[in-house]
N, C-alpha and C positions, 0 to 999 in steps of 0.2 A: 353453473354456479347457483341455478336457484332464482337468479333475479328475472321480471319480467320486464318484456320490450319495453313498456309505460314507464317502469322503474327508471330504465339506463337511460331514455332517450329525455327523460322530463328534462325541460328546462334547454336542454342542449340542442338538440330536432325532433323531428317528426316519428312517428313509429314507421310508417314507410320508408320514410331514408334511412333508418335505422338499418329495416327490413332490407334494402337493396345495399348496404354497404357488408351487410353479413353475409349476404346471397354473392355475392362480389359484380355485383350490374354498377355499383358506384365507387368511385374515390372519397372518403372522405378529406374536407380540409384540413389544415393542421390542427387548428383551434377546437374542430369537434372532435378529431384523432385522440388528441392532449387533454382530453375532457372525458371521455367516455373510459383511455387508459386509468386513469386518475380516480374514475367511480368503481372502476373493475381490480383497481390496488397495485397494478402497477405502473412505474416510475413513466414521468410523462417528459425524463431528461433525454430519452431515443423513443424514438419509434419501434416497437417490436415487429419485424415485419417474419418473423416464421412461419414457414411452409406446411408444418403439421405437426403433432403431438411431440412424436418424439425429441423435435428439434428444441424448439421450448425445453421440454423436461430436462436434453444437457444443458441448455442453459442455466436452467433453474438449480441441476448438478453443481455445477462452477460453482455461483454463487454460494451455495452450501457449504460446499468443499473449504473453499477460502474462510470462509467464518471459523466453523469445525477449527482448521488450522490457529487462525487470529484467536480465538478462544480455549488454546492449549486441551481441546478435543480429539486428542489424535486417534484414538481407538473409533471414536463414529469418525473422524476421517477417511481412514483406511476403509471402512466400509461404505461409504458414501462412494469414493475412489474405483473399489471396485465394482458400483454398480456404472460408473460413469465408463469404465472402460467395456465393460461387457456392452454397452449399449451405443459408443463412440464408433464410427469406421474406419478401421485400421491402415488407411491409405490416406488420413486426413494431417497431414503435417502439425498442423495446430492444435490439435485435441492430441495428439504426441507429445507436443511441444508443452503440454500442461499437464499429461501424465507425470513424464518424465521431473518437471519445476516439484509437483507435489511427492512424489515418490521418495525426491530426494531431501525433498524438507522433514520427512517422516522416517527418513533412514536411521536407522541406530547405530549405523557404523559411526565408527572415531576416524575412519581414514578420510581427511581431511584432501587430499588428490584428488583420490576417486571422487566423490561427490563433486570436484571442479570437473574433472573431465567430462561427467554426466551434464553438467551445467552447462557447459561450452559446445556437448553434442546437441542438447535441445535447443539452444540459443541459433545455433547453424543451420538447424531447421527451416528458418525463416530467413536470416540475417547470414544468406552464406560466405559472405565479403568481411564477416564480422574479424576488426584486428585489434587488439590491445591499443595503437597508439591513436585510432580514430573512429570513433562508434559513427553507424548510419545515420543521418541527418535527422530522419523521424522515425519513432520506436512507438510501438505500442506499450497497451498497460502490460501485458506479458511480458513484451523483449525488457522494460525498465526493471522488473521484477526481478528476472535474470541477471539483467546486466549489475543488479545491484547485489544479488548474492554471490554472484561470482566475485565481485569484488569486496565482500566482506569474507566472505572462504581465503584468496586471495592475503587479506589483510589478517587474519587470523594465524594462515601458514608460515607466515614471516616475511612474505612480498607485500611488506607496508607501502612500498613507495607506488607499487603497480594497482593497488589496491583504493588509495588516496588518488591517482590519475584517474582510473575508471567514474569513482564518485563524482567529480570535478569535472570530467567531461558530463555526466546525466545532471550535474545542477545547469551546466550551459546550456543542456536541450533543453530545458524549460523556460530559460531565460531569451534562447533564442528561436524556438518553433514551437511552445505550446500555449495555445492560443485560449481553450478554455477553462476556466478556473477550479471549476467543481470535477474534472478529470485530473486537474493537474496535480489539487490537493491528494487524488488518493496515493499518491506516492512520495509527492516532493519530500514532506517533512522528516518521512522516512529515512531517504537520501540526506538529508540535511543532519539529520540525527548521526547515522552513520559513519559522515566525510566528519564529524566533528567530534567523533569517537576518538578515527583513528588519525585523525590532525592531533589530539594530543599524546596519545599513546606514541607518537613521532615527535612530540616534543616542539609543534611548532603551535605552541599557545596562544600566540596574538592571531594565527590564524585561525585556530578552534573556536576563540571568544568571538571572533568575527561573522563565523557562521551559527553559532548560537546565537546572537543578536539576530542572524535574520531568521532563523526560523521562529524563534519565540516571538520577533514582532508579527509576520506570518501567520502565524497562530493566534495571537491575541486581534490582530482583525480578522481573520473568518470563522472565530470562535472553535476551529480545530485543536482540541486538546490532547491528540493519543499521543504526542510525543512531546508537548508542554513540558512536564515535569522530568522527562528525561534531557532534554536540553537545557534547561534551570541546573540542573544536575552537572552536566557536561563541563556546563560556563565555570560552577563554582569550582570544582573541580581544577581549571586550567587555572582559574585564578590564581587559586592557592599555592598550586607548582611556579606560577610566574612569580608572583611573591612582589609586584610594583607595590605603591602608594596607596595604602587604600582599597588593594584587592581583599583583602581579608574581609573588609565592613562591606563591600558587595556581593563578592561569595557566602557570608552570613546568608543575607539576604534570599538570594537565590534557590539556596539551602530551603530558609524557611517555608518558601513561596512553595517548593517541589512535595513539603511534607505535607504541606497545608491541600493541595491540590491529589497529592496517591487516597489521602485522608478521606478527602471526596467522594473521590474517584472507587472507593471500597476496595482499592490494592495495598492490600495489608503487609503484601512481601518487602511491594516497593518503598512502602512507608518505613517500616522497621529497617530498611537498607541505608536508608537517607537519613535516618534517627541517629544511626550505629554512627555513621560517617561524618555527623553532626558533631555528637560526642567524645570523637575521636578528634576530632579538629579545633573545638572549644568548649571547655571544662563545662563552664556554666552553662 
């Protein structure tokens, strides 16, 4: 990278210890591990303990990959994709198990099956006991990934009800077996967006409004905003079809809060969405 021993070790250790933790004659502790990660720019939330160049570089793959996707990049996806798979070993369940999740989020087909069956083969990769009425105790950030698109395909195909259990089952495994906060977030709100999608598209609105209330409190304390505005959205939404007391001057609300936030946020589509829908629901 350029930097010299004096550079990395100032402040932190010695150039010798340095010298012998690079040479691998030493353990570094955590504190200096998490210090030295941290000057070198990467995240000091794991340990990166890879074995050699290449292993890194899938790593670094992945992470790409996933963004490309998250940022409606699909054409440098597919290319990033195939540089991940020419360079992955073809006997690695796992680096399968994430060709397969990306291939099929990049598909152009409209067959809506096939893409579950694809979903259901990678997921079994890992999770071969995996059944519709009882997801594995503890899932990775992969298997929830999965588990969650399969249940929006699922919920999409017209198995709203199987679709609604599988969500319902991933918000209890974080309620029930995930322990750290900042892994938790890269999915829950997701999930929670999701199960409160098709909670109302089923018609059960004091439930949808329910789970909108937690993720948007969820959000509003760890300052997590990628699905803020889409659950503001959600809430008003169920409101309006529940049609109580008072739902209309809280849906306003919510409404506002969601334009005010895309507006932000420089998502112009989603703004204009919420405008339209604004409009549509109150004159003025």
């Amino acid at each position: 990278m350029g930097y010299s021993q004096e550079d990395l070790a100032d402040g932190i250790c010695s150039v010798p210890t340095l010298s012998r933790i690079e040479n691998g004659e030493r353990l570094p502790s955590k504190q200096h591990s998490e210090m030295l990660l941290q000057r070198l720019g990467y995240s000091d939330s794991i340990i990166i303990n890879y074995v050699d160049e290449k292993t890194l570089k899938l790593h670094e793959l992945k992470y790409s990959i996933r963004h490309a996707v998250m940022c409606g990049k699909l054409k440098q996806a597919r290319s990033l994709l195939e540089q991940f798979v020419s360079m992955s070993p073809c006997d690695d369940p796992i680096s399968r198990q994430f060709v397969i999740l990306v291939q099929t989020i990049l598909s152009d087909s409209k067959n809506i099956q096939e893409k579950l069956d694809a979903l259901l083969t990678a997921l079994q990769l890992t999770c071969p006991k995996f059944n519709q009425k009882e997801l594995p105790i503890i899932l990775s950030y992969e298997e929830i990934i999965l588990v969650n698109d399969i249940a929006v395909y699922q919920a999409e195909s017209g198995q709203l009800d199987s679709g609604i259990s599988l969500l319902y089952q991933l918000k209890m495994n974080y309620e029930r077996h995930m322990v750290n906060q900042e892994e938790t977030l890269r999915t829950q709100l997701m999930v929670l967006y999701n199960l409160s999608k098709y909670l109302g598209n089923a018609e059960r609105y004091d439930e949808c409004i329910e789970i909108c209330d937690l993720g948007i409190r969820i959000s509003r304390e760890t300052k997590k905003c990628t699905q803020l505005d889409k659950l503001l959205y959600n809430k008003a939404w169920a409101l309006l079809k529940r049609g109580h007391e008072k739902d209309d001057i809280i849906a306003k609300e919510c409404l506002r809060k969601a334009i005010c936030l895309a507006d932000a946020l420089e998502q112009a589509q989603m703004k204009q969405f919420y405008l339209h829908f604004m409009n549509e629901r109150f004159e003025e």
